[in-house]
C-alpha positions in Angstrom: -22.8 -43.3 -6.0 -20.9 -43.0 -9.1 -22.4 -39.2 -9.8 -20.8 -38.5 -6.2 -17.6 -40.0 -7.1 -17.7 -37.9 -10.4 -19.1 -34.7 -8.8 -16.0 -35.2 -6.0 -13.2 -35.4 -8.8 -13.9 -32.2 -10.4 -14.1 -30.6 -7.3 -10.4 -32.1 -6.5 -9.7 -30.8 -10.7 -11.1 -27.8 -9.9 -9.4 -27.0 -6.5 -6.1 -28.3 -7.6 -6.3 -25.5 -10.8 -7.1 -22.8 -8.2 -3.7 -23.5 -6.0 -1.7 -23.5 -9.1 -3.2 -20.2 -9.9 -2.9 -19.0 -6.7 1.2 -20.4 -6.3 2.1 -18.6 -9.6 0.6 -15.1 -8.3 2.7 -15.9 -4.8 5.7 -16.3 -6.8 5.0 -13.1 -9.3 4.2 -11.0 -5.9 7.5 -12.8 -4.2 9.5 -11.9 -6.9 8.1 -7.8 -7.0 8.0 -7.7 -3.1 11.7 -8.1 -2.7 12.2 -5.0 -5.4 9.7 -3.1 -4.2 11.1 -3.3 -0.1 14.7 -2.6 -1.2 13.6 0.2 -3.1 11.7 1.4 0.5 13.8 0.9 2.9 16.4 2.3 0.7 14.8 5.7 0.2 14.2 6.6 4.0 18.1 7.6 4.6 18.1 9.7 1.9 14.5 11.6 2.7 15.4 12.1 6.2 18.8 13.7 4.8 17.2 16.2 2.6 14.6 16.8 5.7 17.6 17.6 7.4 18.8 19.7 4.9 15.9 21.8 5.0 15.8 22.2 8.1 19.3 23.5 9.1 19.1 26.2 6.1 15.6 27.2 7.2 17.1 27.6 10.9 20.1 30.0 9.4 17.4 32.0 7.8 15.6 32.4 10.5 11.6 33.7 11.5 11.5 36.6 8.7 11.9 34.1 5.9 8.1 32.8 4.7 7.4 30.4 1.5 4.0 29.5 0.8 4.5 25.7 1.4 5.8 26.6 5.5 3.0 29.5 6.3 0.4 27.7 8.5 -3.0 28.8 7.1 -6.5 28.8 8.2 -7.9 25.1 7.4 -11.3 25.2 5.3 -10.5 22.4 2.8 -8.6 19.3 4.1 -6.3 17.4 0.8 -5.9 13.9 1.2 -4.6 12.0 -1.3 -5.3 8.3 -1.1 -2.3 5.5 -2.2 -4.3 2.5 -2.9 -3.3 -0.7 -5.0 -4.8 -1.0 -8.9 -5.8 -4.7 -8.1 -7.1 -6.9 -5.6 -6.0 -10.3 -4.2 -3.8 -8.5 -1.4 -5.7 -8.8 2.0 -7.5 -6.4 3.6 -5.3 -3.8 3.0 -7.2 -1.5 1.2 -10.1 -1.9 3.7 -7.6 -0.9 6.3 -6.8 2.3 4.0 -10.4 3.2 3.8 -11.3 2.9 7.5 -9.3 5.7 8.2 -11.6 8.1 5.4 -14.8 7.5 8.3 -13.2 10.1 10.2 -12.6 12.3 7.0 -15.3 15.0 6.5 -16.7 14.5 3.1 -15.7 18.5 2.4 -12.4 17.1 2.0 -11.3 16.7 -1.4 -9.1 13.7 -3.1 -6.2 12.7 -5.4 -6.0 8.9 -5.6 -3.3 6.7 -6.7 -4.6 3.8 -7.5 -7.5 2.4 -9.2 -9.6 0.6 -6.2 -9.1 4.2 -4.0 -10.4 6.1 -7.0 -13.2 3.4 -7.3 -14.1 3.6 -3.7 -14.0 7.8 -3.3 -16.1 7.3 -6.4 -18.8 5.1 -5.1 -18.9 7.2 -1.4 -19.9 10.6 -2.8 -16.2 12.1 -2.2 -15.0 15.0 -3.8 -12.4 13.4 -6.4 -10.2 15.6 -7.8 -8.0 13.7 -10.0 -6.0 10.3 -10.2 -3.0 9.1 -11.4 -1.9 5.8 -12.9 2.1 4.4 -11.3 3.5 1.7 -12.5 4.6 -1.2 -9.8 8.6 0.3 -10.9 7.4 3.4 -9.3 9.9 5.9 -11.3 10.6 9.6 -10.0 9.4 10.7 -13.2 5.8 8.9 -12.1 5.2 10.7 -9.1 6.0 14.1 -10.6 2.9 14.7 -12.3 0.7 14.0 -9.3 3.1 16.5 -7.0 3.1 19.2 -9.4 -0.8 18.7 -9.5 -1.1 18.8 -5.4 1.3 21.8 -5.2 -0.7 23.6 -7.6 -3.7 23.3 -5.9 -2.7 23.9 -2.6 -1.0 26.9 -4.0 -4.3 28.0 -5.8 -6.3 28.1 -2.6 -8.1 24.7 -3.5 -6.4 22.5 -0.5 -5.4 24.0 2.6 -3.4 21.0 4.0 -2.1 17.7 2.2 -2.3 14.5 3.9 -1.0 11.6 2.8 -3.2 8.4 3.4 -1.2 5.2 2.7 0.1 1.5 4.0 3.6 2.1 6.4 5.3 -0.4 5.4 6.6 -1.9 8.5 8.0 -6.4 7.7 6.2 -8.4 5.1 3.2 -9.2 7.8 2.8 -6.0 8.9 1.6 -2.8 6.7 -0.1 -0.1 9.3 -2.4 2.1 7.5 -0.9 5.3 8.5 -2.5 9.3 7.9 0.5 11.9 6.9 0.5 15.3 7.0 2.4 16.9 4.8 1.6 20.5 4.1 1.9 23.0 5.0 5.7 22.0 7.0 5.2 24.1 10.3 7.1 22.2 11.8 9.8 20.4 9.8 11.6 19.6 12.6 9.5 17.5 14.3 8.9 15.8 10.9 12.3 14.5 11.0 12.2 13.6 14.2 9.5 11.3 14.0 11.2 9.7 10.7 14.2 8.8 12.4 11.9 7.4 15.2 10.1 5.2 12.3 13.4 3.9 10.6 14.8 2.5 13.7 17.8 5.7 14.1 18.2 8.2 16.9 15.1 10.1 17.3 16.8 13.5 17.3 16.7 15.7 14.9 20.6 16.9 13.5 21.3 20.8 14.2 23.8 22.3 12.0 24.9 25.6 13.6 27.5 26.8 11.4 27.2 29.3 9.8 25.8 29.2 5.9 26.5 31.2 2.9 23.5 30.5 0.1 24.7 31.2 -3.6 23.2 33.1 -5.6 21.0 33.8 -3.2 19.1 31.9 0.4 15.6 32.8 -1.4 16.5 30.9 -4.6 17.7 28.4 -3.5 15.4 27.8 -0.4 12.7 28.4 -2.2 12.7 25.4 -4.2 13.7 23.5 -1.3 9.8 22.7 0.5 8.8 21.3 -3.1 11.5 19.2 -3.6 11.0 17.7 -0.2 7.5 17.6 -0.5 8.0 15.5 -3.9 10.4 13.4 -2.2 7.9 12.2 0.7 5.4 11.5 -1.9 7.9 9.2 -4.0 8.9 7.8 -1.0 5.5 7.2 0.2 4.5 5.1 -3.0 7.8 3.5 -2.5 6.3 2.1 0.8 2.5 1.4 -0.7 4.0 -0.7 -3.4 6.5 -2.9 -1.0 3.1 -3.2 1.1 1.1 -4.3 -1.9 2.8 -7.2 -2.7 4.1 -8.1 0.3 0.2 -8.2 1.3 -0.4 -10.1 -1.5 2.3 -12.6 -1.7 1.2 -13.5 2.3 -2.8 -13.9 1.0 -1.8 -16.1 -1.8 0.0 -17.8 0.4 -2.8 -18.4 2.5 -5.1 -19.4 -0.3 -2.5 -22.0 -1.9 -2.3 -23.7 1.6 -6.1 -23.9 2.0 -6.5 -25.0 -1.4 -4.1 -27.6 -0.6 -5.9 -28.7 2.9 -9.5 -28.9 1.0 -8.0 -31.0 -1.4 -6.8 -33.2 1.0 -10.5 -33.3 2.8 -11.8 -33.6 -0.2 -9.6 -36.9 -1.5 -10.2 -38.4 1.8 -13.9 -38.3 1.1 -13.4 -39.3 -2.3 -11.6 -42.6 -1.2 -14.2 -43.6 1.3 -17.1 -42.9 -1.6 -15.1 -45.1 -3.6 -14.7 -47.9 -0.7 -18.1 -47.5 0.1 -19.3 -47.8 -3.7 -16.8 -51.0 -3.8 -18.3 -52.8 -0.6 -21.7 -52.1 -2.0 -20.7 -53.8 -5.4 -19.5 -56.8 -3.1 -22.5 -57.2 -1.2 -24.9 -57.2 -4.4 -22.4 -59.3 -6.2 -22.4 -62.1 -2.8 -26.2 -61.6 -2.6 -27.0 -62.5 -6.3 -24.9 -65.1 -6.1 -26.2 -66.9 -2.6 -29.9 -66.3 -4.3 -28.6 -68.5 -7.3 -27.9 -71.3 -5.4 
């Protein structure tokens, strides 16, 4: 009885050290979820602004102007490129995420952000281009590299769409795994549309009909335009993966303190009726020896 009572304890040790663990790791995630959502929700106004942008100058140019990001093309090689998170401990949200590569052909090919989307595109045969390391800060300058890789290899003929696989970041219980296209922007419109739709605004698009003058000229300027929106999306997009990361973590360390704390409770209730057992046995073989004495 004694090994049980022993055995018991250093389950309770051990189950007590696990919800400390587990509380610190809430708090760290806590503390980086509030960051990371202000950052998110901050960023949409400003996307859907420079969406809107784009869209009213490309209006004023009208159907004769082309760019290379806005032609439709024919579609022989699908881009995807995959946000995961760089740890675990956060749910099942990256096996949400990688549900939605079943419906992917495997002729696709893959940028991954992220070190368990990498891992995973890895392990299932998929055609892996490249991935990139971002910090949980998530600066401008971080997101860069992997645009300027995407463009160039849609550009190239490589990819002939980008699409943008990655947790929508909805409250702190809810992160929908959500498929983006990106490029090519057919129909930028609609894009912004659907944006205001997902931020909670008026669903229409704005329409600027005045009349624009572009200096030093509509081609220059414009023609930086689809890139610079393109990178935008993508920053905004990690913005979004990262508030969804910890705030999916935060909630499963949550969980795991509280159950740590319920089987410690079983598990102290079963180690005070061992011990109250052990004792009434002692009693009993103490009142026994001693009636046998007389």
């Amino acid at each position: 009885m004694a090994k049980g009572l022993r055995e018991i304890n250093q389950r309770i040790k051990s189950v007590k050290s696990t919800a400390q663990i587990t509380k610190a790791m809430q708090l760290v995630a806590s503390s980086k979820m509030k960051r990371a959502q202000e950052a998110a929700l901050a960023g949409r106004d400003y996307g859907i602004l420079l969406a809107d942008i784009l869209d009213s100058a490309l209006q004023n140019l009208g159907e004769n102007y082309s760019h290379p990001l806005i032609q439709p093309r024919e579609v022989k090689t699908r881009g995807i490129l995959l946000l995961s998170t760089d740890k675990g401990l956060c749910g099942a949200l990256n096996v949400n995420l990688f549900r939605l590569l079943n419906d992917i052909p495997k002729s696709a090919k893959f940028v991954a952000v992220g070190r368990k989307g990498a891992q995973f595109l890895a392990r299932t045969g998929r055609h892996l281009l490249a991935d990139f390391p971002i910090s949980d800060r998530v600066n401008f300058s971080e997101v860069r590299a992997p645009g300027e890789f995407l463009i160039e290899q849609y550009l190239k003929g490589e990819i002939d769409t980008l699409e943008i696989i990655f947790p929508h970041f909805k409250n702190t219980l809810m992160q929908e795994p959500t498929l983006l296209p990106v490029l090519p922007l057919t129909d930028i419109h609609q894009v912004v549309e659907s944006a205001r739709a997902k931020s909670g605004g008026k669903s229409q698009a704005y329409r600027d009909d005045r009349d624009m003058a572009f200096e030093p000229s509509a081609e220059e300027i414009i023609g930086q335009l689809p890139a610079l929106y393109f990178k935008n999306t993508l920053y905004h997009t990690v913005l979004e993966a990262k508030a969804s990361e910890h705030s999916a973590r935060m909630v499963a360390m949550k969980a795991a303190t509280d159950n740590a704390k319920k089987i410690t409770e079983s598990l102290t209730l079963e180690y005070n009726k061992a011990r109250q057992a052990a004792i009434t046995q002692e009693i009993v073989e103490i009142t026994a020896a001693a009636l046998m004495e007389q």
